[in-house]
NUKE-61157 format. One record per residue: x, y, z of N, C-alpha, C in turn; residue in one letter. Coordinates in pm, whole numbers, padded with zeros to 5 digits, always signed. Each point is the difference from the previous one (the first is absolute). Layout:
# NUKE-61157
XYZXYZXYZa;...
This chain:
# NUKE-61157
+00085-00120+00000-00085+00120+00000+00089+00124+00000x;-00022+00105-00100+00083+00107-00014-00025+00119+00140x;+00088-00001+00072+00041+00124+00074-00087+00151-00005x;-00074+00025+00116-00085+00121-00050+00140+00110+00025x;-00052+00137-00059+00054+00101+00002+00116+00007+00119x;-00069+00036+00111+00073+00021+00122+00075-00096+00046x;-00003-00166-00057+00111-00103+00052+00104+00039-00102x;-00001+00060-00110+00112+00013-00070+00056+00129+00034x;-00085+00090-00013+00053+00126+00096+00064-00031+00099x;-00022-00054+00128+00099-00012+00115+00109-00126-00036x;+00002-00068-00061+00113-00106-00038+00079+00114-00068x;-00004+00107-00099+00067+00080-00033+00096+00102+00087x;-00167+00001+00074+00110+00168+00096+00079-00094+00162x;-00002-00088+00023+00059-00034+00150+00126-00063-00122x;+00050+00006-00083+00137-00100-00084+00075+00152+00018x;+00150-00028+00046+00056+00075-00032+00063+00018-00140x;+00061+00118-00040+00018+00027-00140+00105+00129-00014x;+00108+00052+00075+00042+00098-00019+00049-00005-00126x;+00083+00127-00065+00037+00020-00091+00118-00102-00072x;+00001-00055-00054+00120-00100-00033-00008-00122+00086x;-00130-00047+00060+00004-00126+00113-00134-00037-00014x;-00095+00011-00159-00109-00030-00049-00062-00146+00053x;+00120-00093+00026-00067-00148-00022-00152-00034+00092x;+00019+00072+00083-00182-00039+00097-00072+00002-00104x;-00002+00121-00023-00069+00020-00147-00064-00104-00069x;+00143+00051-00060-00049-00113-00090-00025-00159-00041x;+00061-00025+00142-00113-00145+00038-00137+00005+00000x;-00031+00096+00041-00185-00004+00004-00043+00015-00107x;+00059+00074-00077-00053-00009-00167+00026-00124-00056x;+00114-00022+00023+00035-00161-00106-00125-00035+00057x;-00035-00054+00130-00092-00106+00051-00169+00037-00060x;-00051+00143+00027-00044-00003-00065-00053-00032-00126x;+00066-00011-00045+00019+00005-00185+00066-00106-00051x;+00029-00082+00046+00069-00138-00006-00081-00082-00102x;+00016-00053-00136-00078-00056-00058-00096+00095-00110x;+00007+00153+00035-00109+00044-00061+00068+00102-00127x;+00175+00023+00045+00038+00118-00105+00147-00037+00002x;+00070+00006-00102+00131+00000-00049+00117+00113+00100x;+00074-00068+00062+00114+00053+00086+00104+00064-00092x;+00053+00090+00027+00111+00034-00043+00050+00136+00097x;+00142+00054+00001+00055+00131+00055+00071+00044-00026x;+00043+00173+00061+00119+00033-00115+00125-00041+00103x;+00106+00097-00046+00126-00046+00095+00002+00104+00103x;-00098+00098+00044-00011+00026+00134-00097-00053+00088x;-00072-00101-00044-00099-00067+00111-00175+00027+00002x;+00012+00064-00135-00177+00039-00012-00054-00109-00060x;-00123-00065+00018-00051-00116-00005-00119-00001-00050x;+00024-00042-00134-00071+00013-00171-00088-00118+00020x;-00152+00053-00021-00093-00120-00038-00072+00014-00091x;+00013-00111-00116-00051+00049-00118-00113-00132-00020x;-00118+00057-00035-00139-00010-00028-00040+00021-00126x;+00026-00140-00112-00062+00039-00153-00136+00034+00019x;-00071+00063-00128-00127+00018-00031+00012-00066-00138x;-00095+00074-00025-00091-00107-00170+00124+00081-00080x;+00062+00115+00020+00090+00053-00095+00150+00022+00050x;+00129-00004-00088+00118+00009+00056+00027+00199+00110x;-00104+00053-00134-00019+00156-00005-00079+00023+00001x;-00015+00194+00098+00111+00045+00095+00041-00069+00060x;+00113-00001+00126+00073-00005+00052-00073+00062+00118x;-00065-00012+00094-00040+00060+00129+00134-00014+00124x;-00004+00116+00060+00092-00011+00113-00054+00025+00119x;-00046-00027+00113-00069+00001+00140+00122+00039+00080x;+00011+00098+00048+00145+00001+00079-00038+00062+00136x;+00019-00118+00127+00018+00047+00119+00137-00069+00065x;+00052+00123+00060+00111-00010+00087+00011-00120+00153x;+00088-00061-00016+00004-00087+00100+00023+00046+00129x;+00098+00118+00022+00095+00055+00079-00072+00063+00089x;+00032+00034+00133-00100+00079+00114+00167+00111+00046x;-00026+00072+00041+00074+00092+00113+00054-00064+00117x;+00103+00047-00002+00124-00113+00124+00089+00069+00023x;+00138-00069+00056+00119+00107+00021+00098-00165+00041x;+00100+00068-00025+00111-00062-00028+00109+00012+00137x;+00042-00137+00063+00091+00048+00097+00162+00070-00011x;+00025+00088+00022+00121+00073-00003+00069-00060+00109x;-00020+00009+00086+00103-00037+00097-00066-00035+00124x;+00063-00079+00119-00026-00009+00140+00082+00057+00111x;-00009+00120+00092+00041+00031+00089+00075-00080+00108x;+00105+00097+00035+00040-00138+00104-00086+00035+00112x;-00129+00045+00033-00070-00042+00094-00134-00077-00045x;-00016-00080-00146-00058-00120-00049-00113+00081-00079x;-00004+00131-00030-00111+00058-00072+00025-00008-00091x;-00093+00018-00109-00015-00011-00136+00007+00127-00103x;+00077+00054-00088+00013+00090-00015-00065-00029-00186x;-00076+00072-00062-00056-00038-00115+00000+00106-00096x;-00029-00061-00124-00016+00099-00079-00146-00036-00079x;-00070+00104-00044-00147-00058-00066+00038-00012-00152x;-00095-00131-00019-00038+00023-00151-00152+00040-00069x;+00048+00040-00040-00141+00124-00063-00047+00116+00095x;-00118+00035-00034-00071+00147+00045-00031+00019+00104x;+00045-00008+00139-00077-00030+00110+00017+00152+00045x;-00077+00085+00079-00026+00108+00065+00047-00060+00166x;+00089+00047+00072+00042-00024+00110-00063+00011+00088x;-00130+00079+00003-00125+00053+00122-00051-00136-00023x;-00012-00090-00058-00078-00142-00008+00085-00132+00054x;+00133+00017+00081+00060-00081+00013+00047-00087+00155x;-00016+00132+00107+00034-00009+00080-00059-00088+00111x;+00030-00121+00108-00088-00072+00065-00030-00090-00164x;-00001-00054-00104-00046-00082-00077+00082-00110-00015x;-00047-00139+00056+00039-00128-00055+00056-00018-00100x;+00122-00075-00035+00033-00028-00090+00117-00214+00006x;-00017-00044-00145+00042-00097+00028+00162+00019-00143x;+00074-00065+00127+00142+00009-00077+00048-00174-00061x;-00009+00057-00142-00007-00129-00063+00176-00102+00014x;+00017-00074+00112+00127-00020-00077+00021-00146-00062x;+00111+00010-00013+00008-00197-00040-00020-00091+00054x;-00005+00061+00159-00023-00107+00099-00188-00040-00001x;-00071+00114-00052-00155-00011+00037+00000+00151+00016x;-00130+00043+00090-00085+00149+00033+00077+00063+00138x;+00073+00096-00014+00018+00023+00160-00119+00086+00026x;-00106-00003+00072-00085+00178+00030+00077+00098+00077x;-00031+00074-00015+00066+00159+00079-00141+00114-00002x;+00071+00130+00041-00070+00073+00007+00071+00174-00042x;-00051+00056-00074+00063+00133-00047-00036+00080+00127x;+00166+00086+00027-00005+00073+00129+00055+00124-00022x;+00017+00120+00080+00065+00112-00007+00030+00012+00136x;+00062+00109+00055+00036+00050+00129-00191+00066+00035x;-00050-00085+00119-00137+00111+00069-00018+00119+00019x;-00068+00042-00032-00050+00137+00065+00030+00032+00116x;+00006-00093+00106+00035+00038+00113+00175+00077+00009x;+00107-00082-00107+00129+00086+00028-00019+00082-00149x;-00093+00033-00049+00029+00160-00089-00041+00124+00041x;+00077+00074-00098+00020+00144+00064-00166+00031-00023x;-00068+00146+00010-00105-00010-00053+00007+00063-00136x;+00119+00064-00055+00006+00008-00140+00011-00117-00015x;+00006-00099+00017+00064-00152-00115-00132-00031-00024x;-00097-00013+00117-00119-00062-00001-00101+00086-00134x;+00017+00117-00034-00054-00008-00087+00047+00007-00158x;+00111-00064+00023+00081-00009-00177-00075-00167-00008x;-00006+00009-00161-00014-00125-00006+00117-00103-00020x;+00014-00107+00003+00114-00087+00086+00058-00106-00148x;+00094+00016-00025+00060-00018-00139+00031-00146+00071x;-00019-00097-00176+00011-00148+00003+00157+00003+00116x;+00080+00036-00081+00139-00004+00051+00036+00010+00108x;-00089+00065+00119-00004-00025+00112-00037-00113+00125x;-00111-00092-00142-00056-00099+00081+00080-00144-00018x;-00058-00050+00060+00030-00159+00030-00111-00106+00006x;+00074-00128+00021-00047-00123+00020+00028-00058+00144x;-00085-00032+00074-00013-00057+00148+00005-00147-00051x;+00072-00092+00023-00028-00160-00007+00015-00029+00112x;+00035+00049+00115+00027-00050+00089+00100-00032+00021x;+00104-00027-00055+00151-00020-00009+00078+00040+00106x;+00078-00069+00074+00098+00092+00134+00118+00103-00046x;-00006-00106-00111+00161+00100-00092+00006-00035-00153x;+00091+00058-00054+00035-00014-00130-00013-00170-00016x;+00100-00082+00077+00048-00076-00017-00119-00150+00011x;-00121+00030+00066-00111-00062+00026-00072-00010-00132x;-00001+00171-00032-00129-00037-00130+00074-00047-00126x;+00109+00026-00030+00093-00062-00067+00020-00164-00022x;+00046-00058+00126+00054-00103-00032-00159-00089+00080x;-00027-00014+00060-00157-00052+00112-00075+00027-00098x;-00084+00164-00064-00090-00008-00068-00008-00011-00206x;+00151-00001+00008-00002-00018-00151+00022+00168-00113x;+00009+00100+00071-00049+00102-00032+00074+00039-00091x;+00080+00061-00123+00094+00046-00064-00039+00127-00080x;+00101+00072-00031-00041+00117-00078-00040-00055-00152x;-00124+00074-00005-00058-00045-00191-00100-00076+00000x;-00045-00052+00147-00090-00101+00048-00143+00101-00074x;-00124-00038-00009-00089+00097-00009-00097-00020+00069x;-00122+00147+00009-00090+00018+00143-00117+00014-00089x;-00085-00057+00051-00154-00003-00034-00099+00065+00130x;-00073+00041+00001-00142+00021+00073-00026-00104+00081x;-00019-00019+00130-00075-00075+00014-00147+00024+00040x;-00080-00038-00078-00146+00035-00034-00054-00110-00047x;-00111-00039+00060-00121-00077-00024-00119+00005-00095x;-00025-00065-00113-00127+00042-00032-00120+00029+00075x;-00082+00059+00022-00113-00017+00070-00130+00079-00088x;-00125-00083+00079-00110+00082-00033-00062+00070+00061x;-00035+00137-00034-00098+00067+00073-00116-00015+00070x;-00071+00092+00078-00158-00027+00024-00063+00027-00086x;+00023+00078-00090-00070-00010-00183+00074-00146-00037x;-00127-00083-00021+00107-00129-00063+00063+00058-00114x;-00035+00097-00121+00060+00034-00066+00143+00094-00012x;+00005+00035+00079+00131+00045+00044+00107-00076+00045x;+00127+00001-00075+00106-00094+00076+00088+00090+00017x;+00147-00030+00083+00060+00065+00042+00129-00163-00019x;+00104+00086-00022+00133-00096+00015+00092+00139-00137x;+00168-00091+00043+00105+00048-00071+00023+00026-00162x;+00047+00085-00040+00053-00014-00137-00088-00034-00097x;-00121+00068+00049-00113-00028-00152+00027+00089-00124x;+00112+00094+00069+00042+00075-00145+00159-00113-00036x;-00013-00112-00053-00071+00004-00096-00064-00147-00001x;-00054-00110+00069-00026-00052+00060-00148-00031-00071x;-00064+00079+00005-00141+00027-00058-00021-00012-00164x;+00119+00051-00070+00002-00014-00101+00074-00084-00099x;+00093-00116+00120+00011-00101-00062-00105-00082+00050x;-00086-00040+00063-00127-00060+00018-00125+00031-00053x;-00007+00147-00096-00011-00013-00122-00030-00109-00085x;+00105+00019-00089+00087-00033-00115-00010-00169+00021x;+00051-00064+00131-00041-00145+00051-00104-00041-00040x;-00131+00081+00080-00097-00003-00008-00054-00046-00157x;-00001+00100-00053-00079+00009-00145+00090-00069-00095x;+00114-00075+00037+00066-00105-00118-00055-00168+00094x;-00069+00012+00109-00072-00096+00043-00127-00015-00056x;-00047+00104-00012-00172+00046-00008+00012-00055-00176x;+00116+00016-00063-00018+00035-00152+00057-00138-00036x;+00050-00096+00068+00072-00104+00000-00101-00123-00130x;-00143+00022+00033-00093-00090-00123-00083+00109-00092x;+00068+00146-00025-00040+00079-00027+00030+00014-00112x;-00041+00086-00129+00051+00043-00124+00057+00128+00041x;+00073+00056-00074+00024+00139-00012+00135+00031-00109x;-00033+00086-00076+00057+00020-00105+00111+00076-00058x;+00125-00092+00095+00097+00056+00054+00104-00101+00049x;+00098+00059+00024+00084-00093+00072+00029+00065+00152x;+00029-00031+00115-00057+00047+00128+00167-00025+00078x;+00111+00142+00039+00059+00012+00083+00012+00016+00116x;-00043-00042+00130+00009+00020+00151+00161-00030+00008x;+00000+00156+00078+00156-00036-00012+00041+00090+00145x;-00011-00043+00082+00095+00015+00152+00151+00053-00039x;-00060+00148+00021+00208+00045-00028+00015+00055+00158x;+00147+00017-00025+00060+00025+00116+00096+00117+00011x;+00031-00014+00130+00038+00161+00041-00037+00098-00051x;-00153+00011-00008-00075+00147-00052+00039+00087+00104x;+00030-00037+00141-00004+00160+00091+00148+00017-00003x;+00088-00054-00036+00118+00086-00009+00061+00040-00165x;-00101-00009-00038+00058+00054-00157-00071-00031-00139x;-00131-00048+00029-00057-00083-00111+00099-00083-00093x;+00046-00090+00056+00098-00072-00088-00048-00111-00042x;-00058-00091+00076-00066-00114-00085-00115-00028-00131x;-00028+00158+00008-00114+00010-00065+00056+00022-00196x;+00139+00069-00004+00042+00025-00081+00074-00152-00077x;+00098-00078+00104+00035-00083-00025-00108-00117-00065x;-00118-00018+00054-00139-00056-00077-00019-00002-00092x;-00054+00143-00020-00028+00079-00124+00095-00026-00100x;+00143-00050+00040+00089-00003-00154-00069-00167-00001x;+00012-00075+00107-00004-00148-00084-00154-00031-00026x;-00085+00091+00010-00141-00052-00036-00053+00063-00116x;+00082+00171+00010-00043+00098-00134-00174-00002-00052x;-00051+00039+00148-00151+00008-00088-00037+00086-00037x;-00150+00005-00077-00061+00082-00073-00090+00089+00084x;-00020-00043+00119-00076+00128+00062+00005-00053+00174x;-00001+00070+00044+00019-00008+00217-00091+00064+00080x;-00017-00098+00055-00092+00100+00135+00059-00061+00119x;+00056+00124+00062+00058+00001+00195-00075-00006+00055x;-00049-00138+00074-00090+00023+00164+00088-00002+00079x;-00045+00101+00070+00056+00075+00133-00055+00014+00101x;+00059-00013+00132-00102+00043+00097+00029+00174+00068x;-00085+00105-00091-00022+00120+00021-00013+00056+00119x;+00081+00116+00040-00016+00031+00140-00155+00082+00010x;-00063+00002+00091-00143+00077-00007+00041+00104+00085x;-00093+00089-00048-00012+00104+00090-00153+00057+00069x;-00044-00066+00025-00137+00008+00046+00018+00019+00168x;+00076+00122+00044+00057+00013+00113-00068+00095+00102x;-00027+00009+00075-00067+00132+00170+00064+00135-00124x;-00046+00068-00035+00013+00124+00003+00038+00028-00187x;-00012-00131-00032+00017+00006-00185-00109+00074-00039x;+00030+00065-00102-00087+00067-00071-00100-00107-00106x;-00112+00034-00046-00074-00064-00081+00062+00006-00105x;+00036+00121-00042+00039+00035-00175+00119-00066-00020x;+00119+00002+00106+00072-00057-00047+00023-00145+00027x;-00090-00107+00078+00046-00138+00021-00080-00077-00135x;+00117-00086-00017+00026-00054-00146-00025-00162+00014x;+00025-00053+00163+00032-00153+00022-00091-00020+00117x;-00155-00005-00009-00091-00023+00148+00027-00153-00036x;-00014-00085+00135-00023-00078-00008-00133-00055-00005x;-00062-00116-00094-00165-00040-00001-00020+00095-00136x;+00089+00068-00013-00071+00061-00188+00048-00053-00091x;+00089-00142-00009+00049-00030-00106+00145-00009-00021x;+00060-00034-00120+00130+00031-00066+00037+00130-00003x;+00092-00018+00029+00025+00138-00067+00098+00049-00148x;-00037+00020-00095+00045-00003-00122+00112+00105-00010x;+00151-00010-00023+00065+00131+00013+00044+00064-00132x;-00033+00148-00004-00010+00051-00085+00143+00095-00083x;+00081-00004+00145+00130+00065-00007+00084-00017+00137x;+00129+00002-00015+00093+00015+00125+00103+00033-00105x;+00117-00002+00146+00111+00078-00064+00061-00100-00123x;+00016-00114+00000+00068-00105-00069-00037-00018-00115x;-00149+00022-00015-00083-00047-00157-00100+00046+00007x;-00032+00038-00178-00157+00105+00004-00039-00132-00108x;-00096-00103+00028-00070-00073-00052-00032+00030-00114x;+00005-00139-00080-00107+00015-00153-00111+00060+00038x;-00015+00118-00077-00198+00037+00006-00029-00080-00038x;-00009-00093-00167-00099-00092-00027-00036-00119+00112x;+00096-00047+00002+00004-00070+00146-00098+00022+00110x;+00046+00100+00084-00064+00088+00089-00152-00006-00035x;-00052+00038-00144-00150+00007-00059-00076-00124+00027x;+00095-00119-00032-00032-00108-00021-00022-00061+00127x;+00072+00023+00104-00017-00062+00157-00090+00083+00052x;-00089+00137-00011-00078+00054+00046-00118-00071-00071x;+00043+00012-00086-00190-00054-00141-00038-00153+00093x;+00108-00098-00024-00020-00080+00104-00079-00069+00130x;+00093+00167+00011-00075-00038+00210-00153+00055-00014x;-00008+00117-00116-00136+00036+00064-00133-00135-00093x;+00111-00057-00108-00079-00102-00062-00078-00080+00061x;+00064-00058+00130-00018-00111+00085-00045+00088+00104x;-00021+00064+00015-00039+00079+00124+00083-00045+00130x;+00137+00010+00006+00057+00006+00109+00066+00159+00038x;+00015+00004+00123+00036+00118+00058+00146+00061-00029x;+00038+00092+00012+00124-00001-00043+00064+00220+00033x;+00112-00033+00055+00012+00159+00027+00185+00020-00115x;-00068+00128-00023+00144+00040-00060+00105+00088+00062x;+00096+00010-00026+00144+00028+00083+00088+00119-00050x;+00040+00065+00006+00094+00119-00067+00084+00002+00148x;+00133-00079+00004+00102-00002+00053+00121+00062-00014x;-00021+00111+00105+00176+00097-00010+00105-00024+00084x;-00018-00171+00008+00132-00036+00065+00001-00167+00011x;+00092-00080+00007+00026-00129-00012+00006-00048-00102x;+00011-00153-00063+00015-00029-00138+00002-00187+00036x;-00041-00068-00117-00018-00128-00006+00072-00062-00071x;-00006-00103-00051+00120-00117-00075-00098+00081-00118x;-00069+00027-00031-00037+00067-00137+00088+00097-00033x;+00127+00101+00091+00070+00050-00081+00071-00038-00065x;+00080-00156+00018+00086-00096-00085-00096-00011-00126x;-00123-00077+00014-00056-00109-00067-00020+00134-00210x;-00092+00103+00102+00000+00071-00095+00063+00065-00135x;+00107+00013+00071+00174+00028-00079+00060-00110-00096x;-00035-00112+00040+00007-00082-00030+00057-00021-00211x;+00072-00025-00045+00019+00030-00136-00034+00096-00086x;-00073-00013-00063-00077+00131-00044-00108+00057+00068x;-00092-00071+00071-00106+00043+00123-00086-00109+00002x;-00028-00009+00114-00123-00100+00031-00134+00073+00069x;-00075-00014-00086-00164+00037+00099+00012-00055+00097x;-00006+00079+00138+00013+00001+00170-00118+00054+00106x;-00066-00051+00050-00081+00084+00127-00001-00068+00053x;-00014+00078+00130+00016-00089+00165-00137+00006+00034x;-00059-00103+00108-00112-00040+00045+00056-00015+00124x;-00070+00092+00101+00022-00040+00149-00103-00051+00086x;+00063-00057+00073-00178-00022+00170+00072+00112+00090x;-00060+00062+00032+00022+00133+00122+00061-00091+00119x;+00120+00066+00023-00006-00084+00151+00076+00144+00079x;-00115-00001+00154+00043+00140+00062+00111-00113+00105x;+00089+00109-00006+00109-00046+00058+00131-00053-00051x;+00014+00016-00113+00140-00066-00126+00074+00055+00050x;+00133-00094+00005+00156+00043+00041-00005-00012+00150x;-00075-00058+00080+00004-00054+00129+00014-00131+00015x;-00052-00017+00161+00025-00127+00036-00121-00082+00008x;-00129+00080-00033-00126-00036-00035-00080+00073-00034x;-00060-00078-00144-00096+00076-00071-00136-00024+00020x;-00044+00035-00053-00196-00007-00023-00062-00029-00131x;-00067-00108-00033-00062+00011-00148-00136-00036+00011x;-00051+00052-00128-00159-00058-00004+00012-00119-00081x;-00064-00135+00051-00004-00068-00071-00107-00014-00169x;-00117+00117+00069-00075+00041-00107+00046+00092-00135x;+00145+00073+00053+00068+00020-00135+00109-00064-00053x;+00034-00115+00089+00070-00077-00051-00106-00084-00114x;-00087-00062+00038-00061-00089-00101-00068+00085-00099x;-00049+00154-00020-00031+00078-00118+00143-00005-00087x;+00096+00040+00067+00116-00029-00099+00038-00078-00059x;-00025-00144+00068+00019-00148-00031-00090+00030-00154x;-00163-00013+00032-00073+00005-00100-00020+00104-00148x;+00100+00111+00047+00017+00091-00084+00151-00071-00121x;+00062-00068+00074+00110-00036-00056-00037-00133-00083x;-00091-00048+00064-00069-00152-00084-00012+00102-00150x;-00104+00067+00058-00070+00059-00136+00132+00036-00099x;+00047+00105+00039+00128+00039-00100+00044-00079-00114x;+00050-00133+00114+00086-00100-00070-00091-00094-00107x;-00122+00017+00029-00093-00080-00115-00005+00079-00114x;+00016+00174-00001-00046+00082-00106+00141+00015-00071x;+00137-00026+00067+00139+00048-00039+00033-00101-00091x;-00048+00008-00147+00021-00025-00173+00106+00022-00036x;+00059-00064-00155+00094+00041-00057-00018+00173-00028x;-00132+00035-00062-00064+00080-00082-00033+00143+00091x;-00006-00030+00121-00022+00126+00130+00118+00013+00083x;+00127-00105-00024+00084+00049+00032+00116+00081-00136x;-00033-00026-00051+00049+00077-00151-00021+00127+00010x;-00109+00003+00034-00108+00146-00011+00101+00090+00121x;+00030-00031+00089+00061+00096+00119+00087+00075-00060x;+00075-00063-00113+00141+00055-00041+00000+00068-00134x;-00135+00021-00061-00029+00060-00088-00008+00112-00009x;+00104+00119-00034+00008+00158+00025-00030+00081-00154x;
């Protein structure tokens, strides 16, 4: 019996996945998908599943990132603390007092991210905000020489979240780690399951790239060995549906849908494209919000660039809280997206993907 939404969602978000240390990952996808789609990857670790249709062409590309936000051990104190460095975007006001598990060869050590208390700062310190570089890792360790050689610990080791999936008192609401991007490879899973005794007139890329938060690099490396004819990024979108947001400008409520993005700094989307995923959503009557982003960027800035160009738009699920140690999603715009993306991939032709690139 196939896995509802939320068992693949949390098998996704409790796997660790830092940047360059994908494999949780992408065990759950192989397993997933085991039997149902053609394996392949490039030589940085992004993990290609290819899904014929009734035609060789287009070339569809589904691209969600494997990778979550982490940090990297630099060094251990000789009084056994942990001294780190992050990988990817993290805002330091979100860090302090937060669990974390240190991956080493030996197994999980847990710890805990610390700073000097409030109790010994000045009262200028107390209100600066408190730079990564100041903080640490608590394992408990007596000394250098404990977490070292006793717990396994070494510099280069890497740190994950430790965070739980869970569900809300809205059953529809879940909460757990790294749904950016998490959400949108469960996606892409999803609908090459759903499409598995399906037609569609196309050939079908789900493709798990890696290290999107420190550089979009897997996404490019893909893109050379798959070279398709047109992409869509699911992402999990930060929302802003926040105490004191304005109406006019929130772009990502959660419970309204996808959110379709229309621009960021990295890539200004095919219009035809763009026409074509709106005509779509309102075809089927699913919900759907649009985005004009003046800051961040997706594996769509690789994918796009891509040789001469590839038709690109990103599809997000809102999640309030991205770049923490726990997010929030609706599961009701997770599955409009799901079903918005079914649709797509049934209408995405030799003959309508031609059409995008027609100037």
């Amino acid at each position: 019996m196939p896995l509802a939404a939320k068992d693949i969602l949390e098998q996704l978000s409790n796997a660790a996945g830092t940047p360059g240390k994908e494999e949780e990952v992408r065990a759950v996808v192989r397993k997933q998908l085991a039997g149902r789609v053609e394996f392949s990857h490039d030589g940085l670790g992004s993990l290609i599943c290819r899904k014929p249709g009734s035609q060789a062409a287009p070339k569809v590309m589904l691209a969600g990132h494997l990778d979550e936000l982490g940090f990297i051990v630099r060094y251990i104190t000789r009084e056994g603390f942990i001294k780190f460095h992050p990988l990817g975007g993290w805002w330091a006001h979100t860090l302090l007092a937060q669990p974390v598990m240190i991956k080493t060869i030996q197994g999980g050590v847990p710890g805990v991210i610390g700073a000097k208390p409030a109790h010994h700062l000045k009262e200028s310190e107390r209100k600066n905000l408190l730079d990564i570089e100041a903080m640490f890792i608590d394992v408990g360790a007596k000394d250098k020489e404990e977490a070292r050689d006793s717990f396994g610990i070494e510099p280069g080791d890497h740190i994950v979240p430790r965070t739980s999936f869970a569900t809300l008192r809205n059953p529809r609401l879940v909460s757990g780690k790294a749904f950016d991007d998490r959400a949108g490879v469960a996606l892409w899973v999803e609908v090459l399951r759903n499409l598995a005794q399906e037609e569609h007139p196309n050939t079908i890329y789900g493709v798990g790239t890696v290290q999107e938060e420190i550089g979009i690099r897997g996404a490019e490396t893909a893109a050379e060995l798959i070279n398709p004819d047109v992409a869509i990024v699911l992402e999990g979108a930060p929302a802003d549906d926040l105490p004191d947001s304005r109406d006019d400008e929130t772009q990502g409520r959660l419970g309204l849908g996808p959110q379709i993005r229309l621009f960021d700094p990295t890539m200004l989307p095919n219009r035809k494209l763009v026409q074509f995923v709106l005509e779509t959503a309102q075809t089927c009557h699913l919900p759907y919000q649009v985005a004009v982003r003046v800051s961040g960027g997706t594996d769509a800035k690789a994918i796009h660039l891509h040789r001469t160009g590839i038709p690109t738009i990103v599809l997000g699920v809102p999640i309030r809280y991205a770049h923490s140690h726990v997010g929030l999603l609706s599961l009701d715009d997770y599955e409009h997206t799901r079903e918005l993306l079914i649709a797509l991939l049934k209408r995405l032709d030799k003959k309508t993907v031609a059409a995008f690139t027609e100037f």
